[in-house]
Short mmCIF file of the C-alpha atoms (twelve columns), coordinates in Angstrom:
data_MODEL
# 
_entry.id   MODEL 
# 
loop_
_atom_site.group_PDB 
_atom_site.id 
_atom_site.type_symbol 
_atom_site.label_atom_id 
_atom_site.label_alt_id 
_atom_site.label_comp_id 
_atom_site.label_asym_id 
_atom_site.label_seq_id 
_atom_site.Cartn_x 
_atom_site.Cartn_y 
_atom_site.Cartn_z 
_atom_site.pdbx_PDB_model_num 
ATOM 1   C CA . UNK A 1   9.190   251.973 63.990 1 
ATOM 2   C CA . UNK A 2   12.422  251.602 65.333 1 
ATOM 3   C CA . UNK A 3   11.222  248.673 67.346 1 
ATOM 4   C CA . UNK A 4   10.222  246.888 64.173 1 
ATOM 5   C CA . UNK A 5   13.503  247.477 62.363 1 
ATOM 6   C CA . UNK A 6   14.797  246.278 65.725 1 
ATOM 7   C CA . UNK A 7   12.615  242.841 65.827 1 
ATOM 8   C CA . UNK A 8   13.505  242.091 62.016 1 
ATOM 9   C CA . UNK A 9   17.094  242.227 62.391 1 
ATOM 10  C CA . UNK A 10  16.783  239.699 65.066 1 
ATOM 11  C CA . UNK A 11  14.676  237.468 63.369 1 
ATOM 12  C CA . UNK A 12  16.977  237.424 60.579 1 
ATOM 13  C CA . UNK A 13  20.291  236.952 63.330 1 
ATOM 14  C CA . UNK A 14  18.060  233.349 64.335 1 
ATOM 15  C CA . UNK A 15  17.250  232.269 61.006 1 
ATOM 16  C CA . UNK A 16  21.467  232.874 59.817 1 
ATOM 17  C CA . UNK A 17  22.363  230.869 63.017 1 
ATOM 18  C CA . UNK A 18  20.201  228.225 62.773 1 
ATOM 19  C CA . UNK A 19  20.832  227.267 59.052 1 
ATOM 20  C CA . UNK A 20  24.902  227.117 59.707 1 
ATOM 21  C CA . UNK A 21  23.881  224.784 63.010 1 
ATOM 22  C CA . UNK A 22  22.081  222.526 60.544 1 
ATOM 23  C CA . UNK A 23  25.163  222.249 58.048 1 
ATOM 24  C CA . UNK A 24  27.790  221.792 60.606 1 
ATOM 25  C CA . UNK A 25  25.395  218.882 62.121 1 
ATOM 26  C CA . UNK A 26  24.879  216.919 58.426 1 
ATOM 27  C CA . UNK A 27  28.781  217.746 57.929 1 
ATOM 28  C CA . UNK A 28  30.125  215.989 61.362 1 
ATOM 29  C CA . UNK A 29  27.705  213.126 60.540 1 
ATOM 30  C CA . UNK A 30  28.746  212.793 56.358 1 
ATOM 31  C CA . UNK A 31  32.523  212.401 58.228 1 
ATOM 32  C CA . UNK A 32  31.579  210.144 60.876 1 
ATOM 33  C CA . UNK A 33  29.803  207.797 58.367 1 
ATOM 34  C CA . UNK A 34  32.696  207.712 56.092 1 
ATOM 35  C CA . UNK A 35  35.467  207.360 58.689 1 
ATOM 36  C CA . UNK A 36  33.184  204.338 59.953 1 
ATOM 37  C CA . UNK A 37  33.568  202.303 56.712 1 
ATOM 38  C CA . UNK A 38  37.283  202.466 56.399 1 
ATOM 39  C CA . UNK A 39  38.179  201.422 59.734 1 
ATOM 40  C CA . UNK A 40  35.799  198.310 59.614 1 
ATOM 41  C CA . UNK A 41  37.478  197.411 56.224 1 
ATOM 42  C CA . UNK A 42  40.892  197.189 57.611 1 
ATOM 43  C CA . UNK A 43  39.591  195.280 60.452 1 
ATOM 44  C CA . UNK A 44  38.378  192.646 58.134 1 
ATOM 45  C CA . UNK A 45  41.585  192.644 56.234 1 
ATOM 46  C CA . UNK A 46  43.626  191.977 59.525 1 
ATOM 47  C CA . UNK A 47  41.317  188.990 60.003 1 
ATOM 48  C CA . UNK A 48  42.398  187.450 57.044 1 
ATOM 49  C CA . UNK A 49  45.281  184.732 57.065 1 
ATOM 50  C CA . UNK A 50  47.937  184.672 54.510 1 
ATOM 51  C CA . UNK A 51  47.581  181.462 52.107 1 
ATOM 52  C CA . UNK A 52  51.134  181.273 52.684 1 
ATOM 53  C CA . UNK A 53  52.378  182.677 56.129 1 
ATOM 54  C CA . UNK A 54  55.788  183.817 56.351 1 
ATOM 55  C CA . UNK A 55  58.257  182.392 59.097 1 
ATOM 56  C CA . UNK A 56  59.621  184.488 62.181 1 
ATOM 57  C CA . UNK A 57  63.104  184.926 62.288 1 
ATOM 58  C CA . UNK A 58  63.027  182.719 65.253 1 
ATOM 59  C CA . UNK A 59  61.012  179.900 63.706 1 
ATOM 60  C CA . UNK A 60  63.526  180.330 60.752 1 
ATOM 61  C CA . UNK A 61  66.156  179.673 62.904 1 
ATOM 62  C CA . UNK A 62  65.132  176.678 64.726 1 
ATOM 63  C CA . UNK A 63  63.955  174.953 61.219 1 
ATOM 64  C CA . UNK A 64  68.124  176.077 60.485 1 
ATOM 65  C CA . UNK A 65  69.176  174.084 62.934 1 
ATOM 66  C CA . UNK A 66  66.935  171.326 63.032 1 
ATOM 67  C CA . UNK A 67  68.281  170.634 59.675 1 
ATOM 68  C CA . UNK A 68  72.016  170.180 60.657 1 
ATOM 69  C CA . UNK A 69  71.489  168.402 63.412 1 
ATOM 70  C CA . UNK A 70  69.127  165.946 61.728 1 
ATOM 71  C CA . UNK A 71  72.543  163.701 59.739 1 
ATOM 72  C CA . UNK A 72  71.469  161.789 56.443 1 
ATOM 73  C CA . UNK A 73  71.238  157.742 56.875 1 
ATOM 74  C CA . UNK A 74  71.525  155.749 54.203 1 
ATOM 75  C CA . UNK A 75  69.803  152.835 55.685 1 
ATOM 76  C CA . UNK A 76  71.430  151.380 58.594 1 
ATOM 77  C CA . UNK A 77  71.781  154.195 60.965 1 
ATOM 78  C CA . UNK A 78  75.346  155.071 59.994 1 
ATOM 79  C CA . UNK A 79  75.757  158.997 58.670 1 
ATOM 80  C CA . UNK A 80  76.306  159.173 55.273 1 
ATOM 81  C CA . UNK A 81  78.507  162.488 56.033 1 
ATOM 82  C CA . UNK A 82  80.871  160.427 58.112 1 
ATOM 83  C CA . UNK A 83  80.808  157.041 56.246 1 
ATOM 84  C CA . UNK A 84  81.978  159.544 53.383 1 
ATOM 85  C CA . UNK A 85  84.388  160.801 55.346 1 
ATOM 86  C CA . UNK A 86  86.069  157.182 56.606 1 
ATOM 87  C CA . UNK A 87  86.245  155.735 53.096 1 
ATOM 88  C CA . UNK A 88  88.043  158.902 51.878 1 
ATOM 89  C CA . UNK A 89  90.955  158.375 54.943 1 
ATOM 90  C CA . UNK A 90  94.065  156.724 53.848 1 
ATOM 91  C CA . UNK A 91  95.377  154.265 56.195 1 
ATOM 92  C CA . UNK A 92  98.741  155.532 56.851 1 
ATOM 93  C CA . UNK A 93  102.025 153.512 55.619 1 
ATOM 94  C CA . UNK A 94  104.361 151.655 57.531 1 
ATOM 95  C CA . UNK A 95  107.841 151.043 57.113 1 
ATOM 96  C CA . UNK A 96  109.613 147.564 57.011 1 
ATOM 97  C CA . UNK A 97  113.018 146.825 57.190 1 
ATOM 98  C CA . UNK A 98  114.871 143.083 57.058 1 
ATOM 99  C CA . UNK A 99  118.214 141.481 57.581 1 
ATOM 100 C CA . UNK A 100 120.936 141.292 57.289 1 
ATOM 101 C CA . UNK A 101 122.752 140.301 54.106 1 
ATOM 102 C CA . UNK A 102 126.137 139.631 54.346 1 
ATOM 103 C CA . UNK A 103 126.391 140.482 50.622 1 
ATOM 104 C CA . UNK A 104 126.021 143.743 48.076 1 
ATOM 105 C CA . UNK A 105 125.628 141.958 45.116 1 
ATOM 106 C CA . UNK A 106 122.604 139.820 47.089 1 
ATOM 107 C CA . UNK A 107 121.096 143.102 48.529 1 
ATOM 108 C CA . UNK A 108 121.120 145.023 44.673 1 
ATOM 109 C CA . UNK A 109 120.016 141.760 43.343 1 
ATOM 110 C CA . UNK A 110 116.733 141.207 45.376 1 
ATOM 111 C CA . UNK A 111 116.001 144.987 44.656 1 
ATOM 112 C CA . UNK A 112 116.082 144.254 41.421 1 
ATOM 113 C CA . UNK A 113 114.460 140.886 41.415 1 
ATOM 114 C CA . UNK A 114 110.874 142.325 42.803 1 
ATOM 115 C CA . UNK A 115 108.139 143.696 40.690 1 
ATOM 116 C CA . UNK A 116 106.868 145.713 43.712 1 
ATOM 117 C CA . UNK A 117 110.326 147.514 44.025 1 
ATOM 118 C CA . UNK A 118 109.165 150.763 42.596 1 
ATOM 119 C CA . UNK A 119 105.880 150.768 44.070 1 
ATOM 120 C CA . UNK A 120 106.817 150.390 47.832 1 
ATOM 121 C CA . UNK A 121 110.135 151.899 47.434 1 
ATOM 122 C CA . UNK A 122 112.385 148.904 47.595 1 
ATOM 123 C CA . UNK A 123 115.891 149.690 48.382 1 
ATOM 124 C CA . UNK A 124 119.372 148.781 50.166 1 
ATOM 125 C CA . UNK A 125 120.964 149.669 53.344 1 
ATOM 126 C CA . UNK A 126 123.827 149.320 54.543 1 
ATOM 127 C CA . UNK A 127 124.274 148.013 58.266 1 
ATOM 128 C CA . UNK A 128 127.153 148.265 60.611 1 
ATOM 129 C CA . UNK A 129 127.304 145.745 63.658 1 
ATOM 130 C CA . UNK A 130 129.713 145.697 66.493 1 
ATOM 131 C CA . UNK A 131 130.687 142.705 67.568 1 
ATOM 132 C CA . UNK A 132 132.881 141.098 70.450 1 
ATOM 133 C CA . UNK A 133 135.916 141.592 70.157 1 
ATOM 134 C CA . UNK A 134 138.660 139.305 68.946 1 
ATOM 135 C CA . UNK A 135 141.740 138.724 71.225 1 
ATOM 136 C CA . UNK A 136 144.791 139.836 69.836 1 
ATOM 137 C CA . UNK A 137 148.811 138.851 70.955 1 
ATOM 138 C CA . UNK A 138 151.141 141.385 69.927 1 
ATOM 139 C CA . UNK A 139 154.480 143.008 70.829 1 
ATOM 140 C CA . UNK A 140 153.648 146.141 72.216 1 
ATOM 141 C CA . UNK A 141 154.028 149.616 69.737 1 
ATOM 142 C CA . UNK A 142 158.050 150.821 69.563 1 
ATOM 143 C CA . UNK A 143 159.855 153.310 67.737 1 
ATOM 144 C CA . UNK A 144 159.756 152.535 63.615 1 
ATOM 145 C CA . UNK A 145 163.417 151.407 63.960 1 
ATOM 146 C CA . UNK A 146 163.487 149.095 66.717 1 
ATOM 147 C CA . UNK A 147 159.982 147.473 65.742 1 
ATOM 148 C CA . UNK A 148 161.244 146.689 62.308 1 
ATOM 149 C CA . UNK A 149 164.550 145.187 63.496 1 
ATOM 150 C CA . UNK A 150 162.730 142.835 65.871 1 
ATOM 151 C CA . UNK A 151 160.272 142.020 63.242 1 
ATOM 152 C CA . UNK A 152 163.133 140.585 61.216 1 
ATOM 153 C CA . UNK A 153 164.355 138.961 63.795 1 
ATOM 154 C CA . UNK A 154 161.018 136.938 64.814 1 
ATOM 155 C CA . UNK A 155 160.722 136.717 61.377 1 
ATOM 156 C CA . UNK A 156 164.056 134.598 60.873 1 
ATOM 157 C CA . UNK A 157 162.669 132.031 63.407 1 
ATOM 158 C CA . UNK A 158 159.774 131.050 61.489 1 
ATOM 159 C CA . UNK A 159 157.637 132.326 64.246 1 
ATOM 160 C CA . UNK A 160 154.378 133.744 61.581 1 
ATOM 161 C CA . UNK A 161 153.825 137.855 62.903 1 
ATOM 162 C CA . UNK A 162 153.121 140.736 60.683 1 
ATOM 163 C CA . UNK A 163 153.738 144.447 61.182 1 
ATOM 164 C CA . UNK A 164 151.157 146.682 62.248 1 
ATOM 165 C CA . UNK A 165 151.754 149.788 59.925 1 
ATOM 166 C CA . UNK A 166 148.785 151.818 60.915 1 
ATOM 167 C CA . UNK A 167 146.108 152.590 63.697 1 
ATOM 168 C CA . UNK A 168 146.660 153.444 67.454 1 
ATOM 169 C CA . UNK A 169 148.822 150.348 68.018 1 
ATOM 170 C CA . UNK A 170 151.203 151.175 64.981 1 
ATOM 171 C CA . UNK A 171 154.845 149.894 64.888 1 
ATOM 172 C CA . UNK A 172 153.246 146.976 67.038 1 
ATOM 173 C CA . UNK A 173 154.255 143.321 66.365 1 
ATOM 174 C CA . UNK A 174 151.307 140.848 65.968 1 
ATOM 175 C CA . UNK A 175 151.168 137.438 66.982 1 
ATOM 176 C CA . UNK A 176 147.681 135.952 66.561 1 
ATOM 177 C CA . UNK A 177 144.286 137.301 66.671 1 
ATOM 178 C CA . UNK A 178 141.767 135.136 68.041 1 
ATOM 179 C CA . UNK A 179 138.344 134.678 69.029 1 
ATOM 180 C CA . UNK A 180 138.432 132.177 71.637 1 
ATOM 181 C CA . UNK A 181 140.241 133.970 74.795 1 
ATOM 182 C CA . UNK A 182 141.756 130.312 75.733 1 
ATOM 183 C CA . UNK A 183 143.686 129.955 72.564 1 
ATOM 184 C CA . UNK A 184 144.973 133.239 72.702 1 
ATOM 185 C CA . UNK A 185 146.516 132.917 76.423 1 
ATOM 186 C CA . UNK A 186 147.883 129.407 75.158 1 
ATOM 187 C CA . UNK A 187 149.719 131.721 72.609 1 
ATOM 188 C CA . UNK A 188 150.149 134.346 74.609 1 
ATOM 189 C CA . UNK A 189 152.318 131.921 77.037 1 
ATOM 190 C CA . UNK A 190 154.207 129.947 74.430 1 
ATOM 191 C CA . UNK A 191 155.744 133.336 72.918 1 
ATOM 192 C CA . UNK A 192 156.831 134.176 76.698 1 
ATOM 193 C CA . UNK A 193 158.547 131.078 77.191 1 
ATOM 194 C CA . UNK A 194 160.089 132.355 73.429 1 
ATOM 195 C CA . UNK A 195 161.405 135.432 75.339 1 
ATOM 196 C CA . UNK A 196 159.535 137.987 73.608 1 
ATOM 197 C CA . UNK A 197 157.319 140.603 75.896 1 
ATOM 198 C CA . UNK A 198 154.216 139.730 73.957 1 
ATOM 199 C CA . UNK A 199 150.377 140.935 75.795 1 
ATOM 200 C CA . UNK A 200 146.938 140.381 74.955 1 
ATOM 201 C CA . UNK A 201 144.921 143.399 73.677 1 
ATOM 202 C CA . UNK A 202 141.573 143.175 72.300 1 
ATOM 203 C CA . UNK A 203 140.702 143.856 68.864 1 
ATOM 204 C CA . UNK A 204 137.826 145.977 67.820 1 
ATOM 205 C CA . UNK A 205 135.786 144.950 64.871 1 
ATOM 206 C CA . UNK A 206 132.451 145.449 63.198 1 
ATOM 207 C CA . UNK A 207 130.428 143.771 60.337 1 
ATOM 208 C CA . UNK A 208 129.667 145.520 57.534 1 
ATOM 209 C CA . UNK A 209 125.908 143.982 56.457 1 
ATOM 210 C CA . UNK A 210 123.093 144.765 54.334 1 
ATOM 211 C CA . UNK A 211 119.169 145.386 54.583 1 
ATOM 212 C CA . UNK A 212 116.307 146.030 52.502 1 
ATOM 213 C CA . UNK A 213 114.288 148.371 53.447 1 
ATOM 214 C CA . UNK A 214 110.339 149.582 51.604 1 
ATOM 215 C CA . UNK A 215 107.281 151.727 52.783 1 
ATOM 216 C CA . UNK A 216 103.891 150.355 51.695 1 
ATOM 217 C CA . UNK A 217 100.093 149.747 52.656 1 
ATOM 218 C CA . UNK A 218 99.446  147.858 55.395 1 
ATOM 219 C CA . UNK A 219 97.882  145.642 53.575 1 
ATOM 220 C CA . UNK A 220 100.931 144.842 50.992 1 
ATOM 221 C CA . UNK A 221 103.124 144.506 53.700 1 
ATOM 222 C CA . UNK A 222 102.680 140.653 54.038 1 
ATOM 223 C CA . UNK A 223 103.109 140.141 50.185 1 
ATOM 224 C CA . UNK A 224 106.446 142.496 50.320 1 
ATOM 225 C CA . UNK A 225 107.960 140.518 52.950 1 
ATOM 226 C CA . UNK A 226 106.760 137.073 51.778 1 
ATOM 227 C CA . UNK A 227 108.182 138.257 47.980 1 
ATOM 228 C CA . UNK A 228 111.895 138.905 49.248 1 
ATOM 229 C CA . UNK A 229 111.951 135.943 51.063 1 
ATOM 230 C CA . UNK A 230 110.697 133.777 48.938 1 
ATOM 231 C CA . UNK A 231 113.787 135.439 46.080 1 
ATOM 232 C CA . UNK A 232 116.388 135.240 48.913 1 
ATOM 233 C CA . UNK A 233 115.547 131.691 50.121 1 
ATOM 234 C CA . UNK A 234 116.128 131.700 53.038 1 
ATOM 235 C CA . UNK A 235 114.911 133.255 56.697 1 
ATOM 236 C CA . UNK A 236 116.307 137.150 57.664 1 
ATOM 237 C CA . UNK A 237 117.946 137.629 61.140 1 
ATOM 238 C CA . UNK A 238 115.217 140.128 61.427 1 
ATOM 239 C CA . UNK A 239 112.015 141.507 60.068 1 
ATOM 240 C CA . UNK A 240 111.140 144.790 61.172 1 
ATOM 241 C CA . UNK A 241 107.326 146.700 60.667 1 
ATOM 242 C CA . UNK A 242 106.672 149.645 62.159 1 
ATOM 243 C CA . UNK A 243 104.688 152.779 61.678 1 
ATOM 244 C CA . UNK A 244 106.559 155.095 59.463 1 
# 
């Protein structure tokens, strides 16, 4: 009996067993067949190229530069960024300057005389010029009392002097000024022979002149210069242009 109860129990053992074998088998295959599905899918959606595909940062960057480096033509070859660039460029002014005018009244009058005077900024200068000196006979400088006194005297003789009354050389007697040196040593001997102590000295001088002076254009320079001349009537000593 207790053999029986014995085989039964094991009998039952095998048949427990075997049916959870069987549902652990169907459950490993339900997983593997739905695993199988999804991994094929995204496979095939991999596969698939976009309509539109999106640039790499590097491609990006080489279509970046290509575009500045490629310069819009209009035409001949030229760049349109840099024939923008040369018609915006001033061309810079230059200054003019022409002489001389012995006379104010000439120099305000031709300033006022030009149409372009306000536009190029027309305008007056005066100029100072050294020039040679002149040669100059005089009675050396001596105290205020003794110059005057001799002055008189030369005076008296009808020998033409004047009193110098100012200047390094004041309380001097003058004789002559000249240009030429000749005539003033053919003076300068007669009023020994006269017994006065005369010398020769030179005498510093400058002229006191005018110019016109104007910035403008390069290319209104021309009609400037031909303008003035044509009001002054006559040719300048000089006619200066340079860059400003």
């Amino acid at each position: 009996m207790k053999w029986v109860v014995f085989v039964l129990l094991f009998l039952n053992f095998g048949l427990w067993y075997g049916a959870g074998a069987f549902q652990n088998s169907d459950r490993t295959k339900v997983i593997a067949s739905g695993n199988l599905p999804r991994v094929s899918s995204l496979k095939a959606e991999t596969s698939v190229p976009s309509p539109h595909p999106k640039p790499t940062p590097a491609a990006q960057s080489i279509s970046s530069v290509d575009s500045q480096n490629v310069p819009d033509t209009d035409g001949s070859g030229e760049s349109l960024v840099e024939h923008a660039d040369q018609e915006s460029v001033t061309p810079p002014l230059v200054c003019g300057r022409l002489g001389l005018i012995s006379s104010l009244d000439t120099a305000e009058a031709l300033v006022a005389g030009q149409p372009m005077a306000g536009e190029v900024g027309l305008a007056w200068q005066e100029v100072t010029r050294e020039l040679p000196p002149f040669h100059w006979v005089i009675i050396p400088p001596q105290p205020s009392a003794v110059a005057l006194k001799q002055f008189r005297d030369i005076q008296r003789q009808g020998i033409d002097s004047y009193l110098v009354t100012e200047g390094e050389n004041r309380n001097a007697i003058s004789l002559g000024l000249f240009e030429s040196r000749e005539a003033a040593i053919s003076v300068l001997e007669e009023k020994k022979r006269q017994n006065l102590n005369a010398v020769l000295a030179n005498f510093p001088r400058n002229q006191i002149s005018y110019a016109l002076v104007f910035k403008a254009e390069p290319n209104l320079v021309k009609d400037v210069v031909q303008a003035v001349k044509t009001d002054y009537g006559a040719d300048f000593d000089f006619v200066e242009i340079n860059p400003c």
